[in-house]
MOPAC internal coordinates of N, CA, C and O (Angstrom, degrees):
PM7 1SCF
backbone

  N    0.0000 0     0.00 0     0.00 0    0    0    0
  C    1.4532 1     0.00 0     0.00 0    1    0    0
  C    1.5265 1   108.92 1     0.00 0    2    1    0
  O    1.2310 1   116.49 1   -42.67 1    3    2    1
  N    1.1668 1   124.28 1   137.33 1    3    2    1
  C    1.5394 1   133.82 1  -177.68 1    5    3    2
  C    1.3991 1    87.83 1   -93.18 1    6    5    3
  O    1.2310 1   129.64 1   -33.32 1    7    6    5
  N    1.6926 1    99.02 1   146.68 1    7    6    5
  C    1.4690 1   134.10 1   162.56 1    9    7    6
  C    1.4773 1    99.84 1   -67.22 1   10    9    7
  O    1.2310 1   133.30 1   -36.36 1   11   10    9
  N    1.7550 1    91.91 1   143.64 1   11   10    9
  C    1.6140 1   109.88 1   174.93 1   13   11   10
  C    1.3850 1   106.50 1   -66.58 1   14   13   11
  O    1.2310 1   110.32 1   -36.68 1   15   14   13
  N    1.5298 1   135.80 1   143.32 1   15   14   13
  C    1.1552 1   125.74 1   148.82 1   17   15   14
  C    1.3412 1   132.11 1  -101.96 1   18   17   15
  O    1.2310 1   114.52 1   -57.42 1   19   18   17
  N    1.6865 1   128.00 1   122.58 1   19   18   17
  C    1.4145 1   126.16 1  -161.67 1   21   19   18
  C    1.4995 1   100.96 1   -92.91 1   22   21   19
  O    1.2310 1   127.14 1   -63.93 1   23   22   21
  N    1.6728 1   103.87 1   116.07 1   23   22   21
  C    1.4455 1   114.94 1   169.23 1   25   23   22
  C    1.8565 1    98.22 1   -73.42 1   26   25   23
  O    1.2310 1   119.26 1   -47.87 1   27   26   25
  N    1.5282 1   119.01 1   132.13 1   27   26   25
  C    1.0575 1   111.09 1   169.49 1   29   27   26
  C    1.3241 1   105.84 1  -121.59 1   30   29   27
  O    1.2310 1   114.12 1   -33.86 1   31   30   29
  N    1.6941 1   128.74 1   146.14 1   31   30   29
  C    1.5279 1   122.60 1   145.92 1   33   31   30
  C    1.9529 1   127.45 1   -30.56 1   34   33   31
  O    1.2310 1   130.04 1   -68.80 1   35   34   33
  N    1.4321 1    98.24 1   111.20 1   35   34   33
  C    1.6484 1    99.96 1   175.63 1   37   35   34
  C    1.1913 1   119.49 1   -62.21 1   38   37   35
  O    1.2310 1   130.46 1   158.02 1   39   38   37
  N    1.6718 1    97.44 1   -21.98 1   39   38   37
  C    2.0936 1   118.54 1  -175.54 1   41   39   38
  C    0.7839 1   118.80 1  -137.61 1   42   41   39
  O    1.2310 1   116.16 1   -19.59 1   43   42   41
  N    1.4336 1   124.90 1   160.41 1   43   42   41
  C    1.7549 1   125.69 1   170.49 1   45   43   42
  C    1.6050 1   101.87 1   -66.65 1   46   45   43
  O    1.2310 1   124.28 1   -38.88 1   47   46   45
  N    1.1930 1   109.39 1   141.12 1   47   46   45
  C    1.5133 1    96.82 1   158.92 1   49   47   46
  C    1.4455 1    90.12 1  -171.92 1   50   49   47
  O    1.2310 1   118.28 1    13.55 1   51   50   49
  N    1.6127 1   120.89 1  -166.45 1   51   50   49
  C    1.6574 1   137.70 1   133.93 1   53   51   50
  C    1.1073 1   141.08 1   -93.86 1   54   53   51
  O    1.2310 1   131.59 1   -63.54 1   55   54   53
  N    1.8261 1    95.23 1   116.46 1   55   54   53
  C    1.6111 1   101.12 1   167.77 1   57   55   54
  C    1.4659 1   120.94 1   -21.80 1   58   57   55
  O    1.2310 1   113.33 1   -67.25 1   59   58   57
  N    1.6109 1   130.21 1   112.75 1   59   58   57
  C    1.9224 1   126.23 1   164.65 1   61   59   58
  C    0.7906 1    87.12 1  -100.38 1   62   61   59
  O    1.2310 1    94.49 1   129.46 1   63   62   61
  N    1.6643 1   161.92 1   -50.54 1   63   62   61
  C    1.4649 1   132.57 1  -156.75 1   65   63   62
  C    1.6039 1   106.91 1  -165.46 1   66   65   63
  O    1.2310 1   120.89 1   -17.81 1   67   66   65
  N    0.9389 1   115.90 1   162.19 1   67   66   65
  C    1.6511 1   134.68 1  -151.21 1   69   67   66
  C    1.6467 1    87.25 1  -143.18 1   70   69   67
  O    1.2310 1   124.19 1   -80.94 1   71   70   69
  N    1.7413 1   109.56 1    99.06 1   71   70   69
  C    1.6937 1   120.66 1   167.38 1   73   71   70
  C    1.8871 1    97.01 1   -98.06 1   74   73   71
  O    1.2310 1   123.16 1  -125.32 1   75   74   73
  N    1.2054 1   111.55 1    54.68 1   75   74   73
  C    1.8055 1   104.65 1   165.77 1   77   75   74
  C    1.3023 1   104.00 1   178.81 1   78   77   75
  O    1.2310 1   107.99 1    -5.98 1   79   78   77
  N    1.3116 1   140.03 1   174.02 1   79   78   77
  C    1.4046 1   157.85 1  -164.30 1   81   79   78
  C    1.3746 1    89.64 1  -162.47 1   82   81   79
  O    1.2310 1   125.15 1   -19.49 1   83   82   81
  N    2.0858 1   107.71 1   160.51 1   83   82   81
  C    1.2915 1   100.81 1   159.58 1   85   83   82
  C    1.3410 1   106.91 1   -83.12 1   86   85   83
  O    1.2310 1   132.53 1   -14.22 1   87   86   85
  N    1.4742 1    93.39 1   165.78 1   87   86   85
  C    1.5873 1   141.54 1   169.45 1   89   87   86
  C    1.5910 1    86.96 1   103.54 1   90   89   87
  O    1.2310 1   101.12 1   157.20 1   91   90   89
  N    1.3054 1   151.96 1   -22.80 1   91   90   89
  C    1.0855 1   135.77 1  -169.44 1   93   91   90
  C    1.7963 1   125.38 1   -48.88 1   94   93   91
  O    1.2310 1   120.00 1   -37.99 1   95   94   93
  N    0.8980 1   117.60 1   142.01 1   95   94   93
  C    1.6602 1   123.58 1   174.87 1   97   95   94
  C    1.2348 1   107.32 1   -75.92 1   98   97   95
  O    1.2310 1   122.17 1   -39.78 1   99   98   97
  N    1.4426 1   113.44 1   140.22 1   99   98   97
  C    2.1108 1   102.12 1   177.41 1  101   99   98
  C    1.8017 1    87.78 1  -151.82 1  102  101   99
  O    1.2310 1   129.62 1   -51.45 1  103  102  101
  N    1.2518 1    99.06 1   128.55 1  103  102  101
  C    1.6928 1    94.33 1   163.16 1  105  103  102
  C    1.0778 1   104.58 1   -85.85 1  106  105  103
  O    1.2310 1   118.26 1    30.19 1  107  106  105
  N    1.1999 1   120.93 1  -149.81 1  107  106  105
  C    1.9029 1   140.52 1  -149.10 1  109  107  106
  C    1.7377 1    89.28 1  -111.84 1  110  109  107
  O    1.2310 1   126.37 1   -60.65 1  111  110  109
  N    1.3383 1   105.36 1   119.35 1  111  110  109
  C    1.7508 1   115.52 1   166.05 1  113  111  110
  C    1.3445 1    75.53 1   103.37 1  114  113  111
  O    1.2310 1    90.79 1  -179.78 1  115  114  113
  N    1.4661 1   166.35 1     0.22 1  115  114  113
  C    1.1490 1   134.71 1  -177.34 1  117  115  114
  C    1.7785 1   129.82 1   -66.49 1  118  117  115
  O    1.2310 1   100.40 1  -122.28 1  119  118  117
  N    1.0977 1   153.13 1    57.72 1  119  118  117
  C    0.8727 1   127.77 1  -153.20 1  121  119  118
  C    1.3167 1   147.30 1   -45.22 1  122  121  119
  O    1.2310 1   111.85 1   -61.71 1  123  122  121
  N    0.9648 1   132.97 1   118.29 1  123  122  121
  C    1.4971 1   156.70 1  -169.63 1  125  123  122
  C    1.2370 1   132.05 1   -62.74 1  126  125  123
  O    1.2310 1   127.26 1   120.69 1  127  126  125
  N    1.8627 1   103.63 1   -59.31 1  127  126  125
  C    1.5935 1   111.75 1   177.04 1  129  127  126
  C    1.2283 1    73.94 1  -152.05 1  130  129  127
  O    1.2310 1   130.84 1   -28.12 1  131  130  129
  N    1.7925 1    96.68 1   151.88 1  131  130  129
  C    1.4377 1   134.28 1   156.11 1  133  131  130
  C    1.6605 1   122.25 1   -83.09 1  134  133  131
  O    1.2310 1   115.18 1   -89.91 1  135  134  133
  N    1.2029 1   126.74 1    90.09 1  135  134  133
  C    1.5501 1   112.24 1   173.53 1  137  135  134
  C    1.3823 1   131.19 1  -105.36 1  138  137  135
  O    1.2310 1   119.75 1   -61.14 1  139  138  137
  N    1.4634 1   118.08 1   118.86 1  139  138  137
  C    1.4189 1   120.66 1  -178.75 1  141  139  138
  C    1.4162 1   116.10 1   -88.57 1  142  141  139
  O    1.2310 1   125.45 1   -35.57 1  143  142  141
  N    1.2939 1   107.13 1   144.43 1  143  142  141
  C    1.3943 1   118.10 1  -172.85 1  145  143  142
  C    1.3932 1   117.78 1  -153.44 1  146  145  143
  O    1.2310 1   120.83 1   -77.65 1  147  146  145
  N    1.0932 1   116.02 1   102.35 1  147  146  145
  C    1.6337 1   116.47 1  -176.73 1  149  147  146
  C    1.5843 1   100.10 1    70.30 1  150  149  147
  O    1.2310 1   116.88 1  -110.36 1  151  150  149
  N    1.1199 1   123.55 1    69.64 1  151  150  149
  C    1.6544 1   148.19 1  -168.58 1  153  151  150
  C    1.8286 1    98.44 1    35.99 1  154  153  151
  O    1.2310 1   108.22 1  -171.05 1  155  154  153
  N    1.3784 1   139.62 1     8.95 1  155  154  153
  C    1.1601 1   108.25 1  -148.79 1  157  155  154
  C    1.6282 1    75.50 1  -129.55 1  158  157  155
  O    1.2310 1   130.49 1   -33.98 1  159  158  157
  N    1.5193 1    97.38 1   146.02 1  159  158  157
  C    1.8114 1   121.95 1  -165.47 1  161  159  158
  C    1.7803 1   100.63 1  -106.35 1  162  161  159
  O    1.2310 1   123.51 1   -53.35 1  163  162  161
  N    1.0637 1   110.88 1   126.65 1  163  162  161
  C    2.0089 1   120.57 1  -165.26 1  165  163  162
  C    1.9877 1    80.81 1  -146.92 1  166  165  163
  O    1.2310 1   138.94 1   -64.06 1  167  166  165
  N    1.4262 1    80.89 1   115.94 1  167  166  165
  C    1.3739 1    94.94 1   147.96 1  169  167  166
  C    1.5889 1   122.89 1   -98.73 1  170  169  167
  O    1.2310 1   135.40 1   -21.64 1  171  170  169
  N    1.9952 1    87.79 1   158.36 1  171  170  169
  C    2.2044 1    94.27 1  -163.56 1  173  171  170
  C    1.7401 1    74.10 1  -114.21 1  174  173  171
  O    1.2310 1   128.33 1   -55.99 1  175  174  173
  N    1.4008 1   101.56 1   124.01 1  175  174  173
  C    1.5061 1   124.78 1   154.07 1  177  175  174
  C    1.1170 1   123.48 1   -84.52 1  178  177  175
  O    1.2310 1   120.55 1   -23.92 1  179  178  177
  N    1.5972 1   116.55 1   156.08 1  179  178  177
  C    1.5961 1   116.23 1  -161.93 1  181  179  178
  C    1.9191 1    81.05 1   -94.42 1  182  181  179
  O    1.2310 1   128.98 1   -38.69 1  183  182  181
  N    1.1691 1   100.30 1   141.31 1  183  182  181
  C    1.9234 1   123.86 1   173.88 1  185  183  182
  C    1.4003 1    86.85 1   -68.46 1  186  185  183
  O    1.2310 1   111.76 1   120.98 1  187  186  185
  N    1.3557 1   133.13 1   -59.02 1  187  186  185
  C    1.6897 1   103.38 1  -164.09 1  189  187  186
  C    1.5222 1    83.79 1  -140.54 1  190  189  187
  O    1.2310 1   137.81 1     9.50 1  191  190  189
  N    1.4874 1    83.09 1  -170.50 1  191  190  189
  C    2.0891 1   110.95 1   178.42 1  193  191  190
  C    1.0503 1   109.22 1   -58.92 1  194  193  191
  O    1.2310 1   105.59 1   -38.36 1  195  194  193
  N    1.4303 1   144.31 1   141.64 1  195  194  193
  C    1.2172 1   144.22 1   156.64 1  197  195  194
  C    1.2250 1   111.82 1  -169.90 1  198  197  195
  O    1.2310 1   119.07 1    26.52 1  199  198  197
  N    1.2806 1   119.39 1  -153.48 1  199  198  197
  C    1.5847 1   144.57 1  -157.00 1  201  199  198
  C    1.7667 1   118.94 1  -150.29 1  202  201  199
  O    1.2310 1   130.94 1   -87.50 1  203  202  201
  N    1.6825 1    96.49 1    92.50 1  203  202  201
  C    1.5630 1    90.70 1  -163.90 1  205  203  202
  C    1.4109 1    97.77 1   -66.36 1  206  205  203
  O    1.2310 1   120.68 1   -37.09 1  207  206  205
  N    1.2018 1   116.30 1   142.91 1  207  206  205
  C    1.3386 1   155.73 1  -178.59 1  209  207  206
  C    1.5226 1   116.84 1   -96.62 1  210  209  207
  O    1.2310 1   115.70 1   127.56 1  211  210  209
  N    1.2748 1   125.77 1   -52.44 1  211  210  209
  C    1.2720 1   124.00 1   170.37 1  213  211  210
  C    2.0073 1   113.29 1  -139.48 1  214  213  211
  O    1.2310 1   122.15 1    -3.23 1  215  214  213
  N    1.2103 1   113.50 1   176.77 1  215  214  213
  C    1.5872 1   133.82 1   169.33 1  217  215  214
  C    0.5262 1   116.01 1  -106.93 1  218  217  215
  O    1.2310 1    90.76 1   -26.41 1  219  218  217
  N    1.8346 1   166.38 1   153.59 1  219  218  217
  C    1.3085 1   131.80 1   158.84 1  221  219  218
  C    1.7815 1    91.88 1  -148.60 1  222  221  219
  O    1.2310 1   117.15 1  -149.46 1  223  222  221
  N    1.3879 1   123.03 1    30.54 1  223  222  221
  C    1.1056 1   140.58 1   166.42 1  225  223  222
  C    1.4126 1   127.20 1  -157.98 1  226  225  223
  O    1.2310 1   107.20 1   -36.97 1  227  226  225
  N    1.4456 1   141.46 1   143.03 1  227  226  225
  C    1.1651 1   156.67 1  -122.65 1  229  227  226
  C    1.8359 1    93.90 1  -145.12 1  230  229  227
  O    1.2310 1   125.51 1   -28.65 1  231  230  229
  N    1.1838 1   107.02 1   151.35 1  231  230  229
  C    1.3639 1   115.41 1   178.57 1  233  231  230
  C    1.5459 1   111.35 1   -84.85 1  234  233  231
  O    1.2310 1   110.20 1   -34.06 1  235  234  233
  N    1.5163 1   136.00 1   145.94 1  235  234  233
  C    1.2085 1   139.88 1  -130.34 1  237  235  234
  C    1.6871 1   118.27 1    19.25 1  238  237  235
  O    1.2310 1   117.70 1  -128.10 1  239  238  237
  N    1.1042 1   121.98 1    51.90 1  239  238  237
  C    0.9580 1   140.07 1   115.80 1  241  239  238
  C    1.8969 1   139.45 1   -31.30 1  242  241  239
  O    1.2310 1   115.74 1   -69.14 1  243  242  241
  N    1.2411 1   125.69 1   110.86 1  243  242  241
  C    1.7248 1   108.72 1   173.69 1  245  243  242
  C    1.5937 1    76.34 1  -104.15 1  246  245  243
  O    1.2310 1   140.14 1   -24.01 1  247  246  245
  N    1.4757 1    78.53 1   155.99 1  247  246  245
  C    2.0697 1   117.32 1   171.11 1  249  247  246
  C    0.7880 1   129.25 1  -132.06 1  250  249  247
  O    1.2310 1   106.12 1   -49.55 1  251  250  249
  N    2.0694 1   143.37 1   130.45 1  251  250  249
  C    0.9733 1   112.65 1  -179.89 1  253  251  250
  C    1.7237 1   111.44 1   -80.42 1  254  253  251
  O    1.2310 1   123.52 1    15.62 1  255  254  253
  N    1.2561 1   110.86 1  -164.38 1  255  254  253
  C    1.3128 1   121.50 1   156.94 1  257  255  254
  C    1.6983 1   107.80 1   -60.92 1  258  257  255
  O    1.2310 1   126.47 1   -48.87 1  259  258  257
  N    1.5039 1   105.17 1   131.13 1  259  258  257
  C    1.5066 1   102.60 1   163.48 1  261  259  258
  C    1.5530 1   109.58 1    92.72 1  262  261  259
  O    1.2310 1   119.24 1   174.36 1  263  262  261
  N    1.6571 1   119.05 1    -5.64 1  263  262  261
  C    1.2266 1   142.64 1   173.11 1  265  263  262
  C    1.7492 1   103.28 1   -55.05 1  266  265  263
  O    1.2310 1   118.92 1   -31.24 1  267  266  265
  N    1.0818 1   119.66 1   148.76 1  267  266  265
  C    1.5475 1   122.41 1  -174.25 1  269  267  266
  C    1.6742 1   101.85 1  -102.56 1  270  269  267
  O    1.2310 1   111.55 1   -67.95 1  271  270  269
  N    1.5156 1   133.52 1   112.05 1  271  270  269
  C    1.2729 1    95.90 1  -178.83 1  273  271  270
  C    1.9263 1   110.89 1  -121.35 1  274  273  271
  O    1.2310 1   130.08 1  -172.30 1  275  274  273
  N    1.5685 1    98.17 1     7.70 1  275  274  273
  C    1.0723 1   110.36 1  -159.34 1  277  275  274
  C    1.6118 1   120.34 1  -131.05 1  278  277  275
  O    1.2310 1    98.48 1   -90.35 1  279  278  277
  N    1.1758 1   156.17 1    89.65 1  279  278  277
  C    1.2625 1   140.66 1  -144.83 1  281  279  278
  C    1.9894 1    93.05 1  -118.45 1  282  281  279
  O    1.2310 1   122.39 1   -38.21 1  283  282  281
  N    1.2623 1   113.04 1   141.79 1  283  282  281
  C    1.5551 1   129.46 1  -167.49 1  285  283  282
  C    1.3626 1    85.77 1  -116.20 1  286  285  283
  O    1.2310 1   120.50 1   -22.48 1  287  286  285
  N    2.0730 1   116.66 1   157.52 1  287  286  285
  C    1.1661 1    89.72 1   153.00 1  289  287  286
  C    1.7942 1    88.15 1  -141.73 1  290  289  287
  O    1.2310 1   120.10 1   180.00 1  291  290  289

């Protein structure tokens, strides 16, 4: 069984958009969540192939830094 991987926020900001649900398939570069911060929109890519597993954030959403928003499995 592969270890979960926790996508975390690099920054505080707000969730604008959520490109996955669980059970979804995502290869490597897929983007995941959209986060704005100081008007400017940076998507968080999944590090490798997997199978999102969980959500654990909602769109307009604030986050801090270090926030978990993404679980791989």
């Amino acid at each position: 069984m592969t270890d979960a991987t926790e996508i975390r926020a690099e920054w505080p900001g707000r969730v604008a958009a959520l490109h996955v649900a669980a059970g979804d398939s995502v290869e490597a570069g897929a983007p995941l969540v959209t986060l704005e911060a100081m008007k400017m929109l940076s998507d968080i890519e999944a590090p490798r192939a997997g199978a999102v597993s969980e959500v654990l954030v909602a769109v307009d959403q604030f986050v801090d830094q270090g926030t978990v928003l993404v679980r791989l499995q």
